[in-house]
N, C-alpha and C positions, 0 to 999 in steps of 0.2 A: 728475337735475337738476330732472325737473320737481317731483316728492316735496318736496326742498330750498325749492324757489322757491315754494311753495304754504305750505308750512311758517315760512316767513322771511312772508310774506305774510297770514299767519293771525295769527304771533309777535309781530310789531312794534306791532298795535294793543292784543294783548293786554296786551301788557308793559308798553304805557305806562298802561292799566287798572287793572291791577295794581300799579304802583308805589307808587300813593296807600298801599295795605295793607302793604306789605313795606318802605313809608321809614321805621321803625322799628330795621331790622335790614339795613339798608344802611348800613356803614363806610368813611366818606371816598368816597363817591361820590354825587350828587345825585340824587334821587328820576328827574329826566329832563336826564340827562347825554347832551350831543349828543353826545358821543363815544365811548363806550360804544353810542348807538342806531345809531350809523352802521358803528364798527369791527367788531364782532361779525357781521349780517349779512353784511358785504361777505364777512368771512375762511370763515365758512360755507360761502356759497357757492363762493369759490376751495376751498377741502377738498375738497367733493363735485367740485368740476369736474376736479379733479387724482385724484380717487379714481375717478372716471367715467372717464377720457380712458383711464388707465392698459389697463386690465382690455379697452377697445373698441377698442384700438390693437391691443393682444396677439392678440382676435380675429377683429380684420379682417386680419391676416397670414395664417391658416390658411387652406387650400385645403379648401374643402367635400368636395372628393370623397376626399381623404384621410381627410377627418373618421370619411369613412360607409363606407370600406372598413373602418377600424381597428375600426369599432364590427361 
């Protein structure tokens, strides 16, 4: 998550930076589309947090001592 949030954090100023160069070859969307700046981030973040939660749920179920007899 925190990778994500650093990333989205870094993005957002960049992107509005860079819009000025790439309004050119943006199609039916405005150079700084409050909706596009806002929806993106948010859904990013919920991906990573549903791709994180997964994987740390699964294992924090495991019994450590099981872990390190199997191994």
């Amino acid at each position: 998550m925190t990778l994500a949030a650093v990333g989205v954090a870094v993005g957002l100023p960049a992107a509005l930076f860079l819009t000025r160069f790439l309004s050119k070859i943006l199609y039916g969307v405005s150079p700084h589309d409050p909706l596009s700046f806002a929806f993106i981030p948010i859904f990013l973040l919920g991906v990573t947090l549903v791709a994180t939660y997964i994987p740390a749920r699964r294992a924090a179920g495991v019994d450590p001592v099981e872990v390190l007899r199997r191994e």
